[in-house]
mmCIF file of the C-alpha atoms, coordinates in Angstrom:
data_MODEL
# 
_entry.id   MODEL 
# 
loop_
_atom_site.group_PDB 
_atom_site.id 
_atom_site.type_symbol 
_atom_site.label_atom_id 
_atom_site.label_alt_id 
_atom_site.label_comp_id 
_atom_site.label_asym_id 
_atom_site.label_entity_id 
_atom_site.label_seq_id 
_atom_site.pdbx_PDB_ins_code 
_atom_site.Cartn_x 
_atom_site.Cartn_y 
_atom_site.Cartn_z 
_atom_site.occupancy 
_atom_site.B_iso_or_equiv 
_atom_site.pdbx_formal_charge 
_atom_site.auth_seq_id 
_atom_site.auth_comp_id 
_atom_site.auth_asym_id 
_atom_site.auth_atom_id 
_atom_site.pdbx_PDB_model_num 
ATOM 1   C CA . UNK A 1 1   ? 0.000   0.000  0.000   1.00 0.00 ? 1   UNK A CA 1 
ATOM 2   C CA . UNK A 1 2   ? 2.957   2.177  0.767   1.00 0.00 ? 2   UNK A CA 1 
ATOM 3   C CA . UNK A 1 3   ? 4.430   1.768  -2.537  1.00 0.00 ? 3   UNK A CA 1 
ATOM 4   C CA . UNK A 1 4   ? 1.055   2.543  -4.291  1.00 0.00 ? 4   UNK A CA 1 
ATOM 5   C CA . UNK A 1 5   ? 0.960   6.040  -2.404  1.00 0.00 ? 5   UNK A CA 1 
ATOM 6   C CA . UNK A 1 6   ? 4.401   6.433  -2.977  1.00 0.00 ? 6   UNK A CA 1 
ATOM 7   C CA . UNK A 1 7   ? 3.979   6.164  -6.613  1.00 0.00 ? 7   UNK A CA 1 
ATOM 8   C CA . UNK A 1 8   ? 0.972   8.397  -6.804  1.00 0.00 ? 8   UNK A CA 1 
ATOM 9   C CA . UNK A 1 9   ? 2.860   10.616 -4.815  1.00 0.00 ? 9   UNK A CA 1 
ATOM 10  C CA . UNK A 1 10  ? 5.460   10.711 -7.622  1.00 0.00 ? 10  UNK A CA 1 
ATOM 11  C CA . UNK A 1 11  ? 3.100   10.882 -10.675 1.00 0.00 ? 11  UNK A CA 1 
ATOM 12  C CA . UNK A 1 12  ? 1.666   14.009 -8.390  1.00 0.00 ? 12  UNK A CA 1 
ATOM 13  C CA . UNK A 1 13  ? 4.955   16.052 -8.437  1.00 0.00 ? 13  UNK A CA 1 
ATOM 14  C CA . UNK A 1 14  ? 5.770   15.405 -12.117 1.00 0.00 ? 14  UNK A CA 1 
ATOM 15  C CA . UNK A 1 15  ? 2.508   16.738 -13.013 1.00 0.00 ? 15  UNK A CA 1 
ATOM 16  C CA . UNK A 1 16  ? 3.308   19.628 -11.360 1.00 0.00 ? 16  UNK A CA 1 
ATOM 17  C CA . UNK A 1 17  ? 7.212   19.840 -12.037 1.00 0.00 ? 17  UNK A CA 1 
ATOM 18  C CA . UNK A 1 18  ? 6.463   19.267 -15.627 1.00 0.00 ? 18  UNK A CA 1 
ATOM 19  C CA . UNK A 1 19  ? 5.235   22.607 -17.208 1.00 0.00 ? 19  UNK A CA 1 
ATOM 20  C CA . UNK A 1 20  ? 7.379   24.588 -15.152 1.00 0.00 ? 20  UNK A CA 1 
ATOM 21  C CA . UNK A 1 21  ? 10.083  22.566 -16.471 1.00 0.00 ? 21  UNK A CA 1 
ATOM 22  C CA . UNK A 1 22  ? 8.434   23.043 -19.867 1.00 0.00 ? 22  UNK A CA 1 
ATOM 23  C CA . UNK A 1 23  ? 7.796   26.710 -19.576 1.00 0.00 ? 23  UNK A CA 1 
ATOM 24  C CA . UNK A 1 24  ? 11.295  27.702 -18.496 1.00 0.00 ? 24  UNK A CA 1 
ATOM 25  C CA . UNK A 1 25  ? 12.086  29.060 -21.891 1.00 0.00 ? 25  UNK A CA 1 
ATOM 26  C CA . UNK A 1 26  ? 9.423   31.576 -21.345 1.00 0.00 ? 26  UNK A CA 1 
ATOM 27  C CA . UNK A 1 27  ? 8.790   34.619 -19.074 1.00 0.00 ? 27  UNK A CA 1 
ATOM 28  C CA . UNK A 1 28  ? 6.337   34.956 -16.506 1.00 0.00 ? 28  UNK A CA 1 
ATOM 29  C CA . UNK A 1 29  ? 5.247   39.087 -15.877 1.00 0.00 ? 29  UNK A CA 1 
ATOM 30  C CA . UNK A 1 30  ? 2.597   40.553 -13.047 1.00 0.00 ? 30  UNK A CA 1 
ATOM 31  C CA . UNK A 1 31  ? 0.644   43.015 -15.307 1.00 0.00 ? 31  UNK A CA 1 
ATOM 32  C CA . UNK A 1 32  ? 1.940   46.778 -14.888 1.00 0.00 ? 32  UNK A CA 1 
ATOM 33  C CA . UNK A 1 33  ? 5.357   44.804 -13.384 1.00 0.00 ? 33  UNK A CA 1 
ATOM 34  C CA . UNK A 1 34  ? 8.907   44.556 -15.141 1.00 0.00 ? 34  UNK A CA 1 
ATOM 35  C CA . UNK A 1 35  ? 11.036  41.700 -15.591 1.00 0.00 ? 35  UNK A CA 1 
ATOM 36  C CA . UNK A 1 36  ? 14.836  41.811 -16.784 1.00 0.00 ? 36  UNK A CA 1 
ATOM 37  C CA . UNK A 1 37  ? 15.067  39.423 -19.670 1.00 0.00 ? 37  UNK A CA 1 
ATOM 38  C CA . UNK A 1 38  ? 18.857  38.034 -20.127 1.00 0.00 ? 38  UNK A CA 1 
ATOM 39  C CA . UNK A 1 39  ? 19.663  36.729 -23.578 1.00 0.00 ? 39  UNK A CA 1 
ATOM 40  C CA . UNK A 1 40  ? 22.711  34.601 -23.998 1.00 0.00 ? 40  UNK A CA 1 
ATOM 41  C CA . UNK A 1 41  ? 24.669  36.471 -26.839 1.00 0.00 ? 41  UNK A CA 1 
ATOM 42  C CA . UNK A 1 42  ? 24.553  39.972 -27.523 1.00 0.00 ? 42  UNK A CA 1 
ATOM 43  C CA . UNK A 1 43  ? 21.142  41.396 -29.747 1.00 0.00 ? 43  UNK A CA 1 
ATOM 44  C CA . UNK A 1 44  ? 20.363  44.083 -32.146 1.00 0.00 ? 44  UNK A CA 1 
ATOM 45  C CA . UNK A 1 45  ? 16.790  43.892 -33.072 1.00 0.00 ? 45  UNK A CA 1 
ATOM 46  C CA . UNK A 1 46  ? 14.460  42.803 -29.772 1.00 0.00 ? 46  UNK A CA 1 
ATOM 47  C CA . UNK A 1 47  ? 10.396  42.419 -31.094 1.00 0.00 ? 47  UNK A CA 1 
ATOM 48  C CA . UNK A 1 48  ? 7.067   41.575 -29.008 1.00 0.00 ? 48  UNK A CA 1 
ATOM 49  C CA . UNK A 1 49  ? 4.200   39.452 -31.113 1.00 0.00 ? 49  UNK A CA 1 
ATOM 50  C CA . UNK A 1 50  ? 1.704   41.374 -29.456 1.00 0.00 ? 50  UNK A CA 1 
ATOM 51  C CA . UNK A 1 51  ? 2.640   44.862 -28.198 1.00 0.00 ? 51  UNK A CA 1 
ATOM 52  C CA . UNK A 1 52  ? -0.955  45.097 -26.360 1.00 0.00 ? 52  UNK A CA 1 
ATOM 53  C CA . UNK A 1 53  ? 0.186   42.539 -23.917 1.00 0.00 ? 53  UNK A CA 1 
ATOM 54  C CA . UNK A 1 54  ? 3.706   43.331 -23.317 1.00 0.00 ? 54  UNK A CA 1 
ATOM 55  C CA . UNK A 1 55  ? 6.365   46.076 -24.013 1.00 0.00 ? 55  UNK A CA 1 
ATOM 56  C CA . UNK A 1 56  ? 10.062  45.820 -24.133 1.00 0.00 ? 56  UNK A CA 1 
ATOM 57  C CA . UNK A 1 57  ? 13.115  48.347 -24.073 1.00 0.00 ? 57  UNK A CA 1 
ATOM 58  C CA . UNK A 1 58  ? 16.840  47.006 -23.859 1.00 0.00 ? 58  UNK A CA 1 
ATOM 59  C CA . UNK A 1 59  ? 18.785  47.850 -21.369 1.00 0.00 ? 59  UNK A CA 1 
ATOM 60  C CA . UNK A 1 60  ? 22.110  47.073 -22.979 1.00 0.00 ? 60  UNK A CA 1 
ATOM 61  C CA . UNK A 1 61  ? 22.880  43.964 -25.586 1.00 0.00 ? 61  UNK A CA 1 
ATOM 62  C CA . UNK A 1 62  ? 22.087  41.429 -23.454 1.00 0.00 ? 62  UNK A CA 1 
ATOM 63  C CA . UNK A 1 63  ? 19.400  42.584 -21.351 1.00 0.00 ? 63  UNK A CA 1 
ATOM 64  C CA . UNK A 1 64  ? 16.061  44.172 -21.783 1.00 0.00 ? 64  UNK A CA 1 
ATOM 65  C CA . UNK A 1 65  ? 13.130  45.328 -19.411 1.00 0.00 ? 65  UNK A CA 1 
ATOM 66  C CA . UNK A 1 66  ? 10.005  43.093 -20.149 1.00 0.00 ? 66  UNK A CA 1 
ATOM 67  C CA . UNK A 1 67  ? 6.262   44.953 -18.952 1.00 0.00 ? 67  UNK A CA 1 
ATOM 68  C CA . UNK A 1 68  ? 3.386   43.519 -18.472 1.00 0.00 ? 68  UNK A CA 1 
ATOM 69  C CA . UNK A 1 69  ? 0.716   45.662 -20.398 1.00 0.00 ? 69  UNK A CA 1 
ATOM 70  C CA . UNK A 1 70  ? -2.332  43.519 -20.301 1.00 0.00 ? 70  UNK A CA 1 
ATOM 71  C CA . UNK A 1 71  ? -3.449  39.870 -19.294 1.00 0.00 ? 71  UNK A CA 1 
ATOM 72  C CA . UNK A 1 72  ? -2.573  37.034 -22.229 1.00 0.00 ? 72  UNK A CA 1 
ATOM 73  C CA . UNK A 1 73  ? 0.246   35.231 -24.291 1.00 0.00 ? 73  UNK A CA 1 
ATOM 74  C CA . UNK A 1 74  ? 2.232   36.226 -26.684 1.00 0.00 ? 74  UNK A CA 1 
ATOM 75  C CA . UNK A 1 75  ? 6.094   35.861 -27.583 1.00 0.00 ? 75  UNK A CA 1 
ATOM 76  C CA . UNK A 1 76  ? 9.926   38.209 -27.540 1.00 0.00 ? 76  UNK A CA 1 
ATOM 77  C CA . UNK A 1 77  ? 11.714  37.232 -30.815 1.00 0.00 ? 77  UNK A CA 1 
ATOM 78  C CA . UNK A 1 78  ? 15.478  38.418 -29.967 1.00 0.00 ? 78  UNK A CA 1 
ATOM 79  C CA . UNK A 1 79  ? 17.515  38.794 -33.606 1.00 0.00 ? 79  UNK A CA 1 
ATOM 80  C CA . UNK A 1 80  ? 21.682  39.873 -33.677 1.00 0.00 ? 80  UNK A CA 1 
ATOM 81  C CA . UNK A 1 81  ? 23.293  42.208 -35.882 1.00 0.00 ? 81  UNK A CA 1 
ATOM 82  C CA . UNK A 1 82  ? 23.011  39.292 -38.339 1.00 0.00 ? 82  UNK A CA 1 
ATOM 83  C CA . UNK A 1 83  ? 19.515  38.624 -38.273 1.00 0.00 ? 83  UNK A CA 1 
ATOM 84  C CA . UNK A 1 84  ? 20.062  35.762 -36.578 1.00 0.00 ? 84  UNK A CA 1 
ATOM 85  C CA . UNK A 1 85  ? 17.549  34.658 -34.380 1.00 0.00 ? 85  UNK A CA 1 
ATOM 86  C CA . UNK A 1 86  ? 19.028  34.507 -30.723 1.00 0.00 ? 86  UNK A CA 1 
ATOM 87  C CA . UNK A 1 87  ? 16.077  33.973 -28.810 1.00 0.00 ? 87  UNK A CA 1 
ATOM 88  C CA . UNK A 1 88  ? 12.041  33.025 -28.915 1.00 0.00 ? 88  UNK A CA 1 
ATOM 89  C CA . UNK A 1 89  ? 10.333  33.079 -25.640 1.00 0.00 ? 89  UNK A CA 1 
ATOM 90  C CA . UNK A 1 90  ? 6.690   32.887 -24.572 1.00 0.00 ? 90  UNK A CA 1 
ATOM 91  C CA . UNK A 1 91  ? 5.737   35.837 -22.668 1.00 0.00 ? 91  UNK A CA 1 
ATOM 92  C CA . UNK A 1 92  ? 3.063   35.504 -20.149 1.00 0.00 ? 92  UNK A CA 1 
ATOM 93  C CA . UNK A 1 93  ? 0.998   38.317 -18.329 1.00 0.00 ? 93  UNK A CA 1 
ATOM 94  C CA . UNK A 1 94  ? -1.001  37.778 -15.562 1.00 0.00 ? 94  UNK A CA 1 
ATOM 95  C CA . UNK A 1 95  ? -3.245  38.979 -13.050 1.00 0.00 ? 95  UNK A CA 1 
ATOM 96  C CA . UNK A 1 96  ? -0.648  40.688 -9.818  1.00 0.00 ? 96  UNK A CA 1 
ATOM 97  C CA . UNK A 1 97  ? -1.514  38.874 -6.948  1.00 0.00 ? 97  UNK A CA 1 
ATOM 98  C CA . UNK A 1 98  ? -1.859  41.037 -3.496  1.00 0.00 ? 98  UNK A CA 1 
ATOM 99  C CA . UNK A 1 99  ? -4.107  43.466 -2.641  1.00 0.00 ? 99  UNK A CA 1 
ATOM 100 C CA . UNK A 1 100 ? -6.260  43.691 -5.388  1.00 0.00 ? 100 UNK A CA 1 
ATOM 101 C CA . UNK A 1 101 ? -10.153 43.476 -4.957  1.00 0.00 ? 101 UNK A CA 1 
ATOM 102 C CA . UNK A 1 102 ? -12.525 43.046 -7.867  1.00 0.00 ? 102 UNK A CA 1 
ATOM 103 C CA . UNK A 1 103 ? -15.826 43.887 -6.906  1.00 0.00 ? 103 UNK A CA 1 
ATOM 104 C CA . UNK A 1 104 ? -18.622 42.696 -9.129  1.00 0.00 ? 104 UNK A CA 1 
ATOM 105 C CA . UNK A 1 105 ? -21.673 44.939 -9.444  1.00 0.00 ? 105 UNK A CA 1 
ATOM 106 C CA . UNK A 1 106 ? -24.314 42.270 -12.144 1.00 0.00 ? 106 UNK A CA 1 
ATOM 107 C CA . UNK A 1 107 ? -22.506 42.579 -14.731 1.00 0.00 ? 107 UNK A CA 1 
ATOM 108 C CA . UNK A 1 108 ? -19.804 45.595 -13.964 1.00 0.00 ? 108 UNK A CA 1 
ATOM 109 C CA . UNK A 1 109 ? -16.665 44.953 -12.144 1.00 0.00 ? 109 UNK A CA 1 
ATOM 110 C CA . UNK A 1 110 ? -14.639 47.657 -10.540 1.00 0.00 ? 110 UNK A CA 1 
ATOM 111 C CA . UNK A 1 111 ? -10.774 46.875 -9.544  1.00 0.00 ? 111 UNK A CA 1 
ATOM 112 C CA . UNK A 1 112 ? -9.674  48.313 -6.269  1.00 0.00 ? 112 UNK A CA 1 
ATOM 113 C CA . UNK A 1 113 ? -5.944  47.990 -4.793  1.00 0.00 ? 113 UNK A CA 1 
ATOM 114 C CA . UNK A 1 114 ? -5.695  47.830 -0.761  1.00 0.00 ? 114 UNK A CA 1 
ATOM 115 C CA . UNK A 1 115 ? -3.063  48.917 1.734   1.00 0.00 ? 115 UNK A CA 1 
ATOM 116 C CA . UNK A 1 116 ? -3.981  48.755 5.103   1.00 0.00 ? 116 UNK A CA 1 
ATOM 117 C CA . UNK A 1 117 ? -7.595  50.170 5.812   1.00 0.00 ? 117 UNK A CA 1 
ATOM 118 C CA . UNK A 1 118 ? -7.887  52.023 2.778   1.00 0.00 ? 118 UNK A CA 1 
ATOM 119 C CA . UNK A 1 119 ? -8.989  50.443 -1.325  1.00 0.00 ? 119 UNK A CA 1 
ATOM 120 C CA . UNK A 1 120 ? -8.742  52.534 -4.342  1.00 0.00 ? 120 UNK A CA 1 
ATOM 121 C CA . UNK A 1 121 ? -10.035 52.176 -7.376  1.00 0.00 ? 121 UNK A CA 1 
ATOM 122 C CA . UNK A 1 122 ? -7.124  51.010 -9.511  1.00 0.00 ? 122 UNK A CA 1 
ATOM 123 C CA . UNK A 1 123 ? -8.481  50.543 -13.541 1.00 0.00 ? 123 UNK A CA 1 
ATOM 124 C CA . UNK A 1 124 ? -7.945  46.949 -14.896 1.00 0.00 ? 124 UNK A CA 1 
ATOM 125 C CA . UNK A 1 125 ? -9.020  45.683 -18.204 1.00 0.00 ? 125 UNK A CA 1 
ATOM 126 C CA . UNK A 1 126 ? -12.318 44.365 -17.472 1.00 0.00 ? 126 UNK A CA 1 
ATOM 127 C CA . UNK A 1 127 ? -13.773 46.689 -15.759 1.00 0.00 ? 127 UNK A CA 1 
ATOM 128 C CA . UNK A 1 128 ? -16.432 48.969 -16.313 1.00 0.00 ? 128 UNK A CA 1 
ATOM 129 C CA . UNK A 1 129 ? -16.038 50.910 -19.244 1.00 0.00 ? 129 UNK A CA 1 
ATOM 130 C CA . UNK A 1 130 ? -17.234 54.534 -17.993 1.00 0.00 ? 130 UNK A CA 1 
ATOM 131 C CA . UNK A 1 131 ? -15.531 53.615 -14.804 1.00 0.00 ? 131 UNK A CA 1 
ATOM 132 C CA . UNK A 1 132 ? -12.108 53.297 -16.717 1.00 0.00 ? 132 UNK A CA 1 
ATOM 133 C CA . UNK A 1 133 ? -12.360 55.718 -19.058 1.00 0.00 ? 133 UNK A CA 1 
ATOM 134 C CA . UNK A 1 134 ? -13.217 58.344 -16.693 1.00 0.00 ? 134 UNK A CA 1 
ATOM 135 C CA . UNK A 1 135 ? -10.322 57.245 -14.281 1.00 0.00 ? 135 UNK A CA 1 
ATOM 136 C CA . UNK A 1 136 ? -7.994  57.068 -16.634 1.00 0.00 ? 136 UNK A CA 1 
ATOM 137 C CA . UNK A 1 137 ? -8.567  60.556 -17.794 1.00 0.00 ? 137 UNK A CA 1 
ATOM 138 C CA . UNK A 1 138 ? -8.002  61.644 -14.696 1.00 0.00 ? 138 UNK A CA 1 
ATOM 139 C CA . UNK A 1 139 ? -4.948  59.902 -14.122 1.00 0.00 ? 139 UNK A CA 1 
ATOM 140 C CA . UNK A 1 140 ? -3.437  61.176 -17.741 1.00 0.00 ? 140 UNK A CA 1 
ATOM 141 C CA . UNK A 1 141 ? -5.050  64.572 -16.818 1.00 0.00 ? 141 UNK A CA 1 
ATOM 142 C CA . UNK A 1 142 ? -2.813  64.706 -13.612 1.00 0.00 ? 142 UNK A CA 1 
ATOM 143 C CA . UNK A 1 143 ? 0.779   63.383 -15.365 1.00 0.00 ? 143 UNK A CA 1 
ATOM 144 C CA . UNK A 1 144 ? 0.242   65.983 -17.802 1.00 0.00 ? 144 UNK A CA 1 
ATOM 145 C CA . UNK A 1 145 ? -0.540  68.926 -14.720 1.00 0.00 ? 145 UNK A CA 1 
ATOM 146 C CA . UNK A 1 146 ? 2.830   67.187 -13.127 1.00 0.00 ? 146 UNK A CA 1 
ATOM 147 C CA . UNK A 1 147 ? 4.395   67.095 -16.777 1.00 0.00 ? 147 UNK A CA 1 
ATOM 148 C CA . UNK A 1 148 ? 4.153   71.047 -17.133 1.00 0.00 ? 148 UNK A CA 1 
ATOM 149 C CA . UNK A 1 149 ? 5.131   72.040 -13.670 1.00 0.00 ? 149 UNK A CA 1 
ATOM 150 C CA . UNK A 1 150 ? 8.206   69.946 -13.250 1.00 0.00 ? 150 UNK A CA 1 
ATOM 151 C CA . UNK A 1 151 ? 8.831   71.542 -17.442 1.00 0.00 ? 151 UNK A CA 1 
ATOM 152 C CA . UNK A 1 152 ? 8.291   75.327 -15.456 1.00 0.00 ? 152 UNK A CA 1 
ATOM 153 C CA . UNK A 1 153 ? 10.124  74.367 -12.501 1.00 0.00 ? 153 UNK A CA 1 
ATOM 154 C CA . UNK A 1 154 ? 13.149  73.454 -14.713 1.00 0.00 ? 154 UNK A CA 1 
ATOM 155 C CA . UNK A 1 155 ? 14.437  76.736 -15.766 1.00 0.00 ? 155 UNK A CA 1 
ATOM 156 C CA . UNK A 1 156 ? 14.204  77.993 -12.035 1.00 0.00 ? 156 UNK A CA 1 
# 
């Protein structure tokens, strides 16, 4: 009986071993979180298959900042000054784990981010669309208010 459990036991953790294992060509990235990509030899040309999911700037020629833009799949296609192709990876963007609370309203969901005692509203994909379009004005409203008095403070 102990071997039988033992066995299972085994099957159990290669199931779950097994597409880590698998995936460890690709890159795993929180949405709105960066990961440092390292490629093994030097690249000129770095390209994402779908620049609505993720975004990448190189950092020098073999590293690059990966962000996560919005949930899904998609891959980073790494070429040298050749053309050469030094690198394909799957790039994977996810949900951030923490203190995020989706509240569900019918059919309108709202994304809130806690710390402590205190949730704000924190605009997701998914969410409702006045909701986010209205927040997110605000929030570009406000960089660009910050944009123009840092640009005035400058020459002081």
């Amino acid at each position: 009986m102990q071997a039988r459990a033992f066995k299972f036991l085994s099957v159990l953790l290669l199931l779950a071993v097994g597409p880590t294992a698998a995936f460890a060509s690709g890159v795993s990235v929180p949405m709105d979180e960066v990961r440092v990509v390292a490629f093994e030899k030097p690249v000129a040309t770095v390209y994402i298959g779908n620049a609505a999911i993720a975004d990448v700037n190189m950092i020098d020629a073999t590293h690059a900042f990966l962000l996560g833009k919005s949930y899904g799949q998609t891959n980073l296609i790494a070429l040298d000054s050749a053309g050469k192709q030094v690198a394909n990876r799957q790039v994977s963007v996810y949900a951030r784990a923490g203190n995020t609370v989706t509240v569900n309203r019918g059919a309108e969901q709202m994304t809130y981010a806690c710390n402590g005692a205190r949730c704000e509203f924190t605009p997701k994909p998914g969410d409702d669309k006045d909701a986010y379009a209205t927040a997110m004005g605000q929030i570009s409203q406000h960089q660009d208010m910050s944009m123009k008095s840092a640009s005035a403070n400058a020459g002081k």
